[in-house]
C-alpha positions as CSV (number, residue, x, y, z in Angstrom):
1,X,5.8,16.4,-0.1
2,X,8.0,18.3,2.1
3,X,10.9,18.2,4.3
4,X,11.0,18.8,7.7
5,X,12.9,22.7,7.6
6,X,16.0,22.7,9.5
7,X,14.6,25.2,12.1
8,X,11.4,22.4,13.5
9,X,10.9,21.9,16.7
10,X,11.9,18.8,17.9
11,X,8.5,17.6,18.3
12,X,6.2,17.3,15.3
13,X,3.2,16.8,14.7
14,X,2.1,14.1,11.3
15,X,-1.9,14.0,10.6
16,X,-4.0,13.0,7.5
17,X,-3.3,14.3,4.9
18,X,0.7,14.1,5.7
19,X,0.8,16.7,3.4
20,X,3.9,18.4,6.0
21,X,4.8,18.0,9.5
22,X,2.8,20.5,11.7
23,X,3.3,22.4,15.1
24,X,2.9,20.4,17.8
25,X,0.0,22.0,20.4
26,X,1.0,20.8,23.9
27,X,-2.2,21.1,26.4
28,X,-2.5,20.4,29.7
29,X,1.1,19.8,30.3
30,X,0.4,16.8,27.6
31,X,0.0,16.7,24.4
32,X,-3.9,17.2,23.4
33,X,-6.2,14.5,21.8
34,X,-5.7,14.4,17.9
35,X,-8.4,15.2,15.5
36,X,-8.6,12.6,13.9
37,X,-7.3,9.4,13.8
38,X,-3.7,8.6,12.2
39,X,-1.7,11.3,13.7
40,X,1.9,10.4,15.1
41,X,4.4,12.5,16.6
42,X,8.0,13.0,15.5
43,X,10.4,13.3,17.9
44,X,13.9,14.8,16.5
45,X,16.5,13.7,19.3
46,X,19.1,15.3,18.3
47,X,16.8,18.7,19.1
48,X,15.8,20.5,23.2
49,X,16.0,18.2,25.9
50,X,15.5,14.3,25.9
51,X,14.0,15.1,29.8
52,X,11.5,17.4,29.3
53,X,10.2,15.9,26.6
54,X,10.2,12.2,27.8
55,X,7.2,12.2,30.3
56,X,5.3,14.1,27.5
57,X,5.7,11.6,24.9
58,X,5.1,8.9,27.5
59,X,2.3,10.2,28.5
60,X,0.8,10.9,24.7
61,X,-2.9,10.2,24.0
62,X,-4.1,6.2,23.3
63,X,-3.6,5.4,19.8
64,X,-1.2,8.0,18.3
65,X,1.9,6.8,17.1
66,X,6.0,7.7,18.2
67,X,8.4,8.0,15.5
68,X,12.1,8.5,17.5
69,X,14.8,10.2,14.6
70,X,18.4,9.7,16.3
71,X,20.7,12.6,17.0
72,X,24.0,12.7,15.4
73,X,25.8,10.7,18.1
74,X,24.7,9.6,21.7
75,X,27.1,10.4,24.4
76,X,27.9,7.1,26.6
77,X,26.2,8.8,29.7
78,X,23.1,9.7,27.4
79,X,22.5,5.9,26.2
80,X,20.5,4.8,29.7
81,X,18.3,7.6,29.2
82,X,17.7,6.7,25.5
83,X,17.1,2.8,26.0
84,X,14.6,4.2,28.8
85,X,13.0,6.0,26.5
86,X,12.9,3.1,24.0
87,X,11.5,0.9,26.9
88,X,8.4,3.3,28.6
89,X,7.5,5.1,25.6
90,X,7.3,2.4,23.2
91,X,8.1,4.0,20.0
92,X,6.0,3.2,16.5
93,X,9.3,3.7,14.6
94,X,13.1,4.6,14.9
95,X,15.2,6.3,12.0
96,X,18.7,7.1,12.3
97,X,19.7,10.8,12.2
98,X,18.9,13.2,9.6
99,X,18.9,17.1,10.2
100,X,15.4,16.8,7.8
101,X,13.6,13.7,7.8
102,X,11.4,13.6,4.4
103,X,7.8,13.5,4.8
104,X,7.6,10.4,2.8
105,X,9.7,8.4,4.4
106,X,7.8,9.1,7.4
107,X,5.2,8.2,6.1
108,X,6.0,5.0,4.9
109,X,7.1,4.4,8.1
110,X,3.8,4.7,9.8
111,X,1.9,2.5,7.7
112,X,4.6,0.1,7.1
113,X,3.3,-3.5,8.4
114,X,5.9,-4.4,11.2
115,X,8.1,-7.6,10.7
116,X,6.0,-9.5,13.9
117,X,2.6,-7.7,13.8
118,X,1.2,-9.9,16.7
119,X,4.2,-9.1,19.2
120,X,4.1,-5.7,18.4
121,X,0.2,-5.0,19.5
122,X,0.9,-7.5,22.7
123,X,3.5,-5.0,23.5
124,X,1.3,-2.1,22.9
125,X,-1.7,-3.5,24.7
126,X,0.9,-4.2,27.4
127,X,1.8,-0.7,27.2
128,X,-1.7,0.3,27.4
129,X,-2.4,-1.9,30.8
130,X,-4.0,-4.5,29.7
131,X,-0.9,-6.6,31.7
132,X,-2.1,-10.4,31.7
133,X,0.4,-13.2,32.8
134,X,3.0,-14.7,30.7
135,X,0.6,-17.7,29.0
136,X,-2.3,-15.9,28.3
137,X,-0.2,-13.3,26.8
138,X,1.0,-15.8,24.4
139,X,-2.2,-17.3,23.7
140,X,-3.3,-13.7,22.4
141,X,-0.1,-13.7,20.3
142,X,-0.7,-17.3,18.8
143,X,-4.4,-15.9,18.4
144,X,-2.8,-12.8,16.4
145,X,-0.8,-15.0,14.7
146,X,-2.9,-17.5,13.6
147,X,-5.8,-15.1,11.9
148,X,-3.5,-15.2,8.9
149,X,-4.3,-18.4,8.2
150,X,-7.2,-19.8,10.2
151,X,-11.2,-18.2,9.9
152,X,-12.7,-19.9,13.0
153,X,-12.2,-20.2,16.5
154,X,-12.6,-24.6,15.9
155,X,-9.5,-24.6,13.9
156,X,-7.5,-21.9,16.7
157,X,-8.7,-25.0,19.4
158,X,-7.5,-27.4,17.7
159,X,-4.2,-25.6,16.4
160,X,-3.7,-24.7,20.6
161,X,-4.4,-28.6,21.4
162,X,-7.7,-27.4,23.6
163,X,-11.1,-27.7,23.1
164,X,-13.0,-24.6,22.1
165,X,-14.9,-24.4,25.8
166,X,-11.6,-24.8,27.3
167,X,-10.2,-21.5,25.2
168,X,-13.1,-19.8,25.8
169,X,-12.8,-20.2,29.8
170,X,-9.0,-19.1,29.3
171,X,-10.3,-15.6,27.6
172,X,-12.9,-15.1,29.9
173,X,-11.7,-15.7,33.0
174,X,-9.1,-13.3,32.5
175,X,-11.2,-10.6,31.6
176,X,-11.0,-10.4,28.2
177,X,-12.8,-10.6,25.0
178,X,-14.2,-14.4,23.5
179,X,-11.3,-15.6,20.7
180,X,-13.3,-15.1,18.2
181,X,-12.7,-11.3,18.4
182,X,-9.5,-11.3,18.7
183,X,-9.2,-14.0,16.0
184,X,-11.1,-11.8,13.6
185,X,-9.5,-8.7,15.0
186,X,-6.4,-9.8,13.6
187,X,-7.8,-10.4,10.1
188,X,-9.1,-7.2,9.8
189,X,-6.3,-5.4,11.3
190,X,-4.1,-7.4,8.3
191,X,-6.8,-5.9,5.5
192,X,-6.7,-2.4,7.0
193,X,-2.3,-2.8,6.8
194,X,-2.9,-4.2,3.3
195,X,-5.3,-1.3,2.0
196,X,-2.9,1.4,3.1
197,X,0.3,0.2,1.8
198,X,-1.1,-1.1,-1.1
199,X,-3.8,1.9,-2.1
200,X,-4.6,1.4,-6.4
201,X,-5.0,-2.5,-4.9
202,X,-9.2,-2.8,-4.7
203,X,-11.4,-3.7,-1.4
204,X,-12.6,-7.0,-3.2
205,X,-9.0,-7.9,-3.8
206,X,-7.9,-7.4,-0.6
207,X,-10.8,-9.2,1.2
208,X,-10.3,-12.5,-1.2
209,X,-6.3,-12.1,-0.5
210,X,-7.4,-12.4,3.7
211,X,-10.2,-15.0,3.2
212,X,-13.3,-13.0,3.2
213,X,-16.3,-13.8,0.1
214,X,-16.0,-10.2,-1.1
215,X,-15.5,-6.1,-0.2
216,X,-18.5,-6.6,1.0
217,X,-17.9,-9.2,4.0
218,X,-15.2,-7.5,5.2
219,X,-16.9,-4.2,5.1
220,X,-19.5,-5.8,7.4
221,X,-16.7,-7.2,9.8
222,X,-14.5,-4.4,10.2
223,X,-17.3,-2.0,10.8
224,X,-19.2,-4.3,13.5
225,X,-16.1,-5.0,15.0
226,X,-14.2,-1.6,15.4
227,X,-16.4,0.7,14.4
228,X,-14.2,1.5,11.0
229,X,-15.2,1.2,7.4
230,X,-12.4,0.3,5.0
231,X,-12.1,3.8,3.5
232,X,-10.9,4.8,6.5
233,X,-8.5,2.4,7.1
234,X,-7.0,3.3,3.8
235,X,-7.0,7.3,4.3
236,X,-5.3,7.0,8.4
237,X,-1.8,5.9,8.4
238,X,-0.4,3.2,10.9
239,X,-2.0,0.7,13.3
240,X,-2.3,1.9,16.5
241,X,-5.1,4.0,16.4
242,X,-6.8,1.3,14.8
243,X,-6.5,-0.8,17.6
244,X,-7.8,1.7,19.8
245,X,-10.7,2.1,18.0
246,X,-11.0,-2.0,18.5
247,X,-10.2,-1.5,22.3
248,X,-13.2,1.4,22.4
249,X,-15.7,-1.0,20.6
250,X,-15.1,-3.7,22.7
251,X,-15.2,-1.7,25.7
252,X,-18.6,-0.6,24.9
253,X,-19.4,-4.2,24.1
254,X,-18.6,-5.1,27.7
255,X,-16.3,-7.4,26.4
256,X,-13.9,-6.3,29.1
257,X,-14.1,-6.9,32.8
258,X,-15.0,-4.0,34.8
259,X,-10.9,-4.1,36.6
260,X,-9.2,-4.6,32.7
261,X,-11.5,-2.1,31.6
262,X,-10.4,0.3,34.1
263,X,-6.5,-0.4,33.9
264,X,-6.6,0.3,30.1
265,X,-9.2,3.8,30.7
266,X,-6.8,4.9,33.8
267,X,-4.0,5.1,31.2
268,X,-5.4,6.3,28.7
């Protein structure tokens, strides 16, 4: 692997097979639609202007991943402008500075697990549109939460103190897809994690490790229900484009309502 050379840009460009960080293509005065799935951009602050770049990595395509590396120091009148940019562009990673960020550790980065998975793709759905009020939104977390443990939508009732009709209602009513996706969403999305950071470990011991019978079943699952077989989870790096790819299944499902569907679209 390489380092970044001490000339880069400050905007990079990390795809499969993050042999090396690439030239970032800007089209459309935003950046263009990656490839392939996986690809995250790598922003070295301490490089151009934090303004000109802000809107564009705001504005970066569904699904492709932020990495922020720190300049040297932060003026005091610079640190608004860098917590906004925290805030609106909702950053995958942050690294403190270093004039050439190794490949590797960005890589590990991206397909690192984060410490509170379910907050973390609240916040990025948030950040997509899908904006719900404050107890749905932690219904979805609990839901998120819960698909460690729990393999059907009776046990998430009962652990929520509803009935499974009432739930249901709750989803639906707000637009969204049945709990039963998003339970097994978040099983899945814990496999696809597992598979990259832990790559000599095999399909069939990952799916026993989540629950599932074999490699097999969760095949099955993860390819009815985003449209991804587990070899690909393994060869893309990080987790955000792998809920996109959920988001566009369920989409074509109609498991959205026509005015979330459009919220979520318009942005992206």
């Amino acid at each position: 692997m390489e380092r970044t050379p001490a000339n880069s840009p400050p905007v990079s460009v990390l795809a499969p097979p993050y042999k090396r960080l690439e030239r970032f293509v800007w089209g459309g005065g935003g950046p263009s639609r990656p490839r392939q799935p996986g690809t995250c951009l790598v922003w070295q602050m301490g490089l151009g202007s934090w303004s000109r770049i802000f809107e564009l990595a705001r504005r970066r395509p569904p699904g492709v991943a932020l990495i922020l590396v720190l300049p040297p120091t932060v003026e005091p009148k610079s640190a608004p402008l860098l917590l906004r940019i925290v805030e609106v562009c909702r950053p995958h990673s942050i690294l403190p500075f270093h004039p050439e960020p190794h490949v590797d550790d960005l890589i590990s980065l991206l397909r690192r697990e984060p410490e509170d998975l379910p907050i973390e793709v609240i916040d990025y759905l948030q950040w997509r549109g899908i904006d719900v009020e404050i107890e749905t939104r932690r219904l979805l977390r609990k839901t998120i939460e819960l698909s460690s443990e729990l393999r059907s939508v009776k046990a998430l009732a009962r652990s929520m103190y509803v009935s499974r009709r009432a739930l249901g209602r709750r989803f639906l009513s707000r637009g969204l897809p049945v709990p039963s996706h998003w339970l097994h969403f978040g099983r899945i999305l814990r496999v696809a994690l597992r598979l990259q950071n832990f790559p000599r470990e095999s399909l069939s011991e990952a799916a026993h490790r989540f629950g599932y019978r074999d490699g097999f079943a969760v095949s099955n699952q993860m390819y009815r229900l985003v449209g991804v077989r587990p070899s690909d989870a393994r060869r893309y790096h990080g987790w955000e484009w792998f809920v996109e790819a959920w988001l566009a299944a369920e989409k074509a499902r109609g498991s959205f309502s026509t005015k979330v569907s459009s919220t979520f679209s318009a942005t992206g």
